[in-house]
Biotite code that builds the C-alpha atoms (Angstrom):
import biotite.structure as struc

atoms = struc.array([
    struc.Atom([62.265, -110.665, -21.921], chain_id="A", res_id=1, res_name="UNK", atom_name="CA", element="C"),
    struc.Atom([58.808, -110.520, -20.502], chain_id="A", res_id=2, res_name="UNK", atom_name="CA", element="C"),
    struc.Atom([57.050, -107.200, -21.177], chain_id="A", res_id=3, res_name="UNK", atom_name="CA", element="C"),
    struc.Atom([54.645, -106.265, -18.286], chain_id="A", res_id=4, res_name="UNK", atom_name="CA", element="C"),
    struc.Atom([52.318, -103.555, -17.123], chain_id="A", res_id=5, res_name="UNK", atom_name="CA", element="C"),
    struc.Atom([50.995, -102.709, -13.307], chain_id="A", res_id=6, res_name="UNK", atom_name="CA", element="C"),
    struc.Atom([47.289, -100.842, -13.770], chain_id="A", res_id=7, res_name="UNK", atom_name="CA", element="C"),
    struc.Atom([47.368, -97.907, -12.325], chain_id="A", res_id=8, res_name="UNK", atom_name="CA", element="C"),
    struc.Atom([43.483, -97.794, -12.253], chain_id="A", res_id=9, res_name="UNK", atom_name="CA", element="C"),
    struc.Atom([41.384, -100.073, -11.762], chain_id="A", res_id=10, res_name="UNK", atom_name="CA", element="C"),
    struc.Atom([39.855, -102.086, -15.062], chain_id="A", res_id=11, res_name="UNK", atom_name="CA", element="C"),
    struc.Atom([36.094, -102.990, -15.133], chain_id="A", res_id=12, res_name="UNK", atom_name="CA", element="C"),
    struc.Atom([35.636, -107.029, -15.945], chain_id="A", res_id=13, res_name="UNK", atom_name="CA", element="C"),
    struc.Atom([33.413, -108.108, -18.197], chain_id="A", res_id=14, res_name="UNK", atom_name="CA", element="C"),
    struc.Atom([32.764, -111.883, -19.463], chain_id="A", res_id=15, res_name="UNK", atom_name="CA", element="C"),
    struc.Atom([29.785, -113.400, -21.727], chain_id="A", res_id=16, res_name="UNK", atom_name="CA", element="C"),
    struc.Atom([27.548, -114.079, -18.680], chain_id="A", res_id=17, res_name="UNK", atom_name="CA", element="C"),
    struc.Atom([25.764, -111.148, -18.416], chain_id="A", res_id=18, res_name="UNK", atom_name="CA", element="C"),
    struc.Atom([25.569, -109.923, -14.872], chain_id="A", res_id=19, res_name="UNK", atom_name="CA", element="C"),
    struc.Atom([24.313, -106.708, -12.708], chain_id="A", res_id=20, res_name="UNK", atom_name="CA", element="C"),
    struc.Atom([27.517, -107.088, -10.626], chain_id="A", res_id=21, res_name="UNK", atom_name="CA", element="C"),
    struc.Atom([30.888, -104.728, -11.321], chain_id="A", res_id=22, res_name="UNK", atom_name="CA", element="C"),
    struc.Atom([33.960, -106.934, -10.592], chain_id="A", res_id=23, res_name="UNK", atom_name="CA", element="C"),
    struc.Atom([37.534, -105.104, -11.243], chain_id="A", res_id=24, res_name="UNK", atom_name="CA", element="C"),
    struc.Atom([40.904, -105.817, -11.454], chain_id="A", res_id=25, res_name="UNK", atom_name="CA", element="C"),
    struc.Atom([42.716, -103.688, -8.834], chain_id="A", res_id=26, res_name="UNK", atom_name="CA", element="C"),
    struc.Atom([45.357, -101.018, -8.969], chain_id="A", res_id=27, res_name="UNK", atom_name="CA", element="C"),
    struc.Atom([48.655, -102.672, -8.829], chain_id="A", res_id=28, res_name="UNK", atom_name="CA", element="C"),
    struc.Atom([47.756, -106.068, -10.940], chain_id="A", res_id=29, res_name="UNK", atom_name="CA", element="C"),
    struc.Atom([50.678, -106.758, -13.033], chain_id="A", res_id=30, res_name="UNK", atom_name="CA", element="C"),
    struc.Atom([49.476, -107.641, -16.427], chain_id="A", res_id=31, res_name="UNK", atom_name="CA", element="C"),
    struc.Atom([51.483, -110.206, -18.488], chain_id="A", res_id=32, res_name="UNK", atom_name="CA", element="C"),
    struc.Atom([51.861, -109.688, -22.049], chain_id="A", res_id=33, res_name="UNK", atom_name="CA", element="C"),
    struc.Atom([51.161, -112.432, -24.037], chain_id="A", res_id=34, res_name="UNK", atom_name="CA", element="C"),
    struc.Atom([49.894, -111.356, -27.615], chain_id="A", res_id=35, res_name="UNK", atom_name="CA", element="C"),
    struc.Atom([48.507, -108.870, -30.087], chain_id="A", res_id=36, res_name="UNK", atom_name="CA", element="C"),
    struc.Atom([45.591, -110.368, -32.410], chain_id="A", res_id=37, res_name="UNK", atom_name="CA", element="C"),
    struc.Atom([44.748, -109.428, -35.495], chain_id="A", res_id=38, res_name="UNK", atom_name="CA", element="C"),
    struc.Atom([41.410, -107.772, -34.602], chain_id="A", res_id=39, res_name="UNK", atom_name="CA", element="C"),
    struc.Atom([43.057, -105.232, -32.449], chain_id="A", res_id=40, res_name="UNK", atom_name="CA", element="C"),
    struc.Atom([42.866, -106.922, -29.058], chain_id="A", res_id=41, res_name="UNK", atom_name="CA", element="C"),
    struc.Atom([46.285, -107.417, -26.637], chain_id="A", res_id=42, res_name="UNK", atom_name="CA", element="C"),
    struc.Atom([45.892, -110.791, -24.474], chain_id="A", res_id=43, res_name="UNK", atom_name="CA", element="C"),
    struc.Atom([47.453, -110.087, -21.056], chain_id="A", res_id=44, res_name="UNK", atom_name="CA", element="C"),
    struc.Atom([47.552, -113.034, -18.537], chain_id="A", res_id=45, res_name="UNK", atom_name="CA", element="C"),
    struc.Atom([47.070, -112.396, -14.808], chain_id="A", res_id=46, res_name="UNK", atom_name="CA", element="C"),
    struc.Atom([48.669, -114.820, -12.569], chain_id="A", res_id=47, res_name="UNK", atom_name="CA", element="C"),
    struc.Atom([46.643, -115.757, -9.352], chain_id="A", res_id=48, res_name="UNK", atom_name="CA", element="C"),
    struc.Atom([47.705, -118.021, -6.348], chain_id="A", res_id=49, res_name="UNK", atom_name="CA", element="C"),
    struc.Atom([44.741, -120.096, -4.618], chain_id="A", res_id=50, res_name="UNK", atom_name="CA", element="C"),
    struc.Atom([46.146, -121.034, -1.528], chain_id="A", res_id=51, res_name="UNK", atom_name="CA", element="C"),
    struc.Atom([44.478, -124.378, 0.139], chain_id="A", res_id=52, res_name="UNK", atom_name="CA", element="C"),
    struc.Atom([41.767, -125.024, -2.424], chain_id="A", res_id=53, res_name="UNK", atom_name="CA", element="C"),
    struc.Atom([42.357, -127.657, -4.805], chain_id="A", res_id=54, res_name="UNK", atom_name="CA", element="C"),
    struc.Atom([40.470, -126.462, -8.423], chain_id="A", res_id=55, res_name="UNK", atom_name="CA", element="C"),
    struc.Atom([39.111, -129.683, -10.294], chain_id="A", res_id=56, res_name="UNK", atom_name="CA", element="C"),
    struc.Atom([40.956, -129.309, -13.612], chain_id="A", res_id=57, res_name="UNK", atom_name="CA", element="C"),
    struc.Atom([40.552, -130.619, -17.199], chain_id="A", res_id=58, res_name="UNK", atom_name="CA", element="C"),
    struc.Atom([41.628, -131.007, -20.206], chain_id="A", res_id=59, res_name="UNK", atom_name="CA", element="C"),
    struc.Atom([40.975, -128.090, -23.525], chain_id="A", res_id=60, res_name="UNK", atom_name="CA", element="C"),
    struc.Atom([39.787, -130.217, -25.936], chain_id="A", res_id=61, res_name="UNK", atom_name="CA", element="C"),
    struc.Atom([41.301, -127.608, -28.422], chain_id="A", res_id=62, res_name="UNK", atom_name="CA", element="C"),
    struc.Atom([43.952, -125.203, -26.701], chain_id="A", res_id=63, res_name="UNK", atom_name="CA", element="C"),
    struc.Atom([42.780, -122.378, -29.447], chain_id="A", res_id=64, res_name="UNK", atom_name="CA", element="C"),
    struc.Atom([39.534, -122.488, -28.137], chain_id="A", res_id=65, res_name="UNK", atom_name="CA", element="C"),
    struc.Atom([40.565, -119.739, -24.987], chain_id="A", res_id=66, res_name="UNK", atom_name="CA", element="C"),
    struc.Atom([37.225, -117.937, -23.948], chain_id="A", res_id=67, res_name="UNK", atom_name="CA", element="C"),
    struc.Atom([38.801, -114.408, -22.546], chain_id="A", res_id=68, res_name="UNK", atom_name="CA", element="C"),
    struc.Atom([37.189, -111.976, -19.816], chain_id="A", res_id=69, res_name="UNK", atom_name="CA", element="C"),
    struc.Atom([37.456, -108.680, -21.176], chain_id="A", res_id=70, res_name="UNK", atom_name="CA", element="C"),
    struc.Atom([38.636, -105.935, -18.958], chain_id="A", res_id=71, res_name="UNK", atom_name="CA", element="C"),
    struc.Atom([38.674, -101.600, -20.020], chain_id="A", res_id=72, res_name="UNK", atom_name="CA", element="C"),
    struc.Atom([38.178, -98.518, -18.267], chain_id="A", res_id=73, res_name="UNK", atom_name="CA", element="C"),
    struc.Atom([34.823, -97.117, -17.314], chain_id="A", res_id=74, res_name="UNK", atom_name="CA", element="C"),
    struc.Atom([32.885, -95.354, -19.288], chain_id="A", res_id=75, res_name="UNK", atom_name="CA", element="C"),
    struc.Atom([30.326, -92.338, -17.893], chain_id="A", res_id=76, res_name="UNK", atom_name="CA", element="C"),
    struc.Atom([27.404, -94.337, -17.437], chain_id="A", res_id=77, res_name="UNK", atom_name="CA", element="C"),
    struc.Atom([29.654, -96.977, -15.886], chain_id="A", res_id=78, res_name="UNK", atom_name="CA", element="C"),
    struc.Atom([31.374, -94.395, -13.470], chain_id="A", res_id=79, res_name="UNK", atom_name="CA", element="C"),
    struc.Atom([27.658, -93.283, -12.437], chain_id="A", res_id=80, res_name="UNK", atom_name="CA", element="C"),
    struc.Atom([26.582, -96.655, -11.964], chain_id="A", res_id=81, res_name="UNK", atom_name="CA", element="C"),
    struc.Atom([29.300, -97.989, -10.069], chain_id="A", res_id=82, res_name="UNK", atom_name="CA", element="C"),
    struc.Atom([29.454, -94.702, -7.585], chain_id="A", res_id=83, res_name="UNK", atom_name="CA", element="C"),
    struc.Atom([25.768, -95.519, -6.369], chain_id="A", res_id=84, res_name="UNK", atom_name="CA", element="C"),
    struc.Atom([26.130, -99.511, -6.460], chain_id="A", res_id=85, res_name="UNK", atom_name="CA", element="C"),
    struc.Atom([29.501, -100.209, -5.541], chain_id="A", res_id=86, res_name="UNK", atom_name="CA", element="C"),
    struc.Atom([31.832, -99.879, -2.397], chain_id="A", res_id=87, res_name="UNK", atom_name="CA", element="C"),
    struc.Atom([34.672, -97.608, -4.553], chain_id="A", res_id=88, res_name="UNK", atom_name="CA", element="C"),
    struc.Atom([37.498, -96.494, -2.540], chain_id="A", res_id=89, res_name="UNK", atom_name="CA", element="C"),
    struc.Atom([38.636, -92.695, -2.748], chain_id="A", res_id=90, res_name="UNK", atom_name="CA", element="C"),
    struc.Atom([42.066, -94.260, -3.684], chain_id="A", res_id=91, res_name="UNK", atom_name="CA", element="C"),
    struc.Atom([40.162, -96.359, -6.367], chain_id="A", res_id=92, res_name="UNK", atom_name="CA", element="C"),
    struc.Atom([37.917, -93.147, -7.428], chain_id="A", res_id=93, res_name="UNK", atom_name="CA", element="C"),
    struc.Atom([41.398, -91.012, -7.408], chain_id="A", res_id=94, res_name="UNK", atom_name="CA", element="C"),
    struc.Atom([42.863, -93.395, -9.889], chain_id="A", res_id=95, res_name="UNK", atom_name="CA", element="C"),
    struc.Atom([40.096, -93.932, -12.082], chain_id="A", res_id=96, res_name="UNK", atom_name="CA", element="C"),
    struc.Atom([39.652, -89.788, -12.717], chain_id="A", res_id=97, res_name="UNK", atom_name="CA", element="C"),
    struc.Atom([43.589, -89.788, -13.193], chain_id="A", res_id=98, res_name="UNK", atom_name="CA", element="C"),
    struc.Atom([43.504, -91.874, -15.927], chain_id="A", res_id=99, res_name="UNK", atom_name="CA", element="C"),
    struc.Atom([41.968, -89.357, -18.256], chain_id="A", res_id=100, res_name="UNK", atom_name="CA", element="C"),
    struc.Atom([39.833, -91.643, -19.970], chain_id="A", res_id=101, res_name="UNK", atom_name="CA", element="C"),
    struc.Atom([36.727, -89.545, -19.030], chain_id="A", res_id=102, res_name="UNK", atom_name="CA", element="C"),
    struc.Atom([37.315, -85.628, -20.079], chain_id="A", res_id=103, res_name="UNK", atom_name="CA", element="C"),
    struc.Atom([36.242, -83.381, -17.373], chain_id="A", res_id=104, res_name="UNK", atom_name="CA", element="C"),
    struc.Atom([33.062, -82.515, -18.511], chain_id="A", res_id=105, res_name="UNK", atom_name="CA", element="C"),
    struc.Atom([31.751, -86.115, -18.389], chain_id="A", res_id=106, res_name="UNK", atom_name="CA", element="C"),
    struc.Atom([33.098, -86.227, -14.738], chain_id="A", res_id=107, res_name="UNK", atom_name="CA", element="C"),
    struc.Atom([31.352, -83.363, -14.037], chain_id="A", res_id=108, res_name="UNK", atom_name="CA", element="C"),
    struc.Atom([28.304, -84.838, -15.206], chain_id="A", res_id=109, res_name="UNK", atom_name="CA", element="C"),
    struc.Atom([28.971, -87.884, -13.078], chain_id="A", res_id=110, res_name="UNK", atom_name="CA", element="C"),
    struc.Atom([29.355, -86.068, -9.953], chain_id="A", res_id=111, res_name="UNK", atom_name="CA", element="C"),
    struc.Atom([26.801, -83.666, -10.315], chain_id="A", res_id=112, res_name="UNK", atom_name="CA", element="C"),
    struc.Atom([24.369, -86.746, -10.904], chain_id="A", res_id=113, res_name="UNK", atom_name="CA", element="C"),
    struc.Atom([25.515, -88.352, -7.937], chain_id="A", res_id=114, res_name="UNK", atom_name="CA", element="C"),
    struc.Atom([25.256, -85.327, -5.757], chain_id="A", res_id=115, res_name="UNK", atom_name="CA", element="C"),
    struc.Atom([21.747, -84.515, -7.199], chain_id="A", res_id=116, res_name="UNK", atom_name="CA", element="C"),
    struc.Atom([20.399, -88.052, -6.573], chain_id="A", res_id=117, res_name="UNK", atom_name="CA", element="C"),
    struc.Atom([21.545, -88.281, -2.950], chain_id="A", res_id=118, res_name="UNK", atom_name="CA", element="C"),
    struc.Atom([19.664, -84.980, -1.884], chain_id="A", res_id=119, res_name="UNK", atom_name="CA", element="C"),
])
């Protein structure tokens, strides 16, 4: 049986190239379980259709040798960031607060921050 999970919020990507960019996985990606590792991280796959745009593939040299995004919630600074630098829906906004992984007082922080800097 396949275990799955649909975000509910959206997740904040990161990968080893450091870049100034936010990219996110939406609300309403079904996330694949795959595995638990040892170190504390869950491996999810996400499957994506390309339509019309043959990829140039190769072959792993070593299949163990998987180089993962990583993808978590926002933190404060994050939220902050992303409200003055990215084009976040209310529905988007709605689901991040809802998911509780900022208390209130760091979302009051956020918006008061936001509100103070666009005066």
């Amino acid at each position: 049986m396949t275990k799955v999970h649909t975000l509910e919020m959206p997740l904040l990507l990161l990968s080893n190239e450091s870049t100034k960019n936010f990219h996110f996985l939406p609300v309403g990606t079904t996330l694949y379980f795959d595995k638990s590792l040892p170190e504390g991280v869950t491996r999810y796959k996400v499957y994506i259709n390309i339509d019309r745009m043959p990829l140039q593939l190769h072959n792993l040299a070593d299949s163990t040798e998987i180089d993962p995004i990583e993808a978590r919630s926002l933190s404060k600074s994050e939220l902050s960031r992303v409200l003055h630098d990215y084009p976040l829906s209310r529905y988007e906004l709605e689901a991040i607060l809802r998911s509780r992984y900022l208390n209130k007082n760091e979302v009051k922080e956020v918006f008061d921050d936001y509100l103070s800097a666009s005066k």
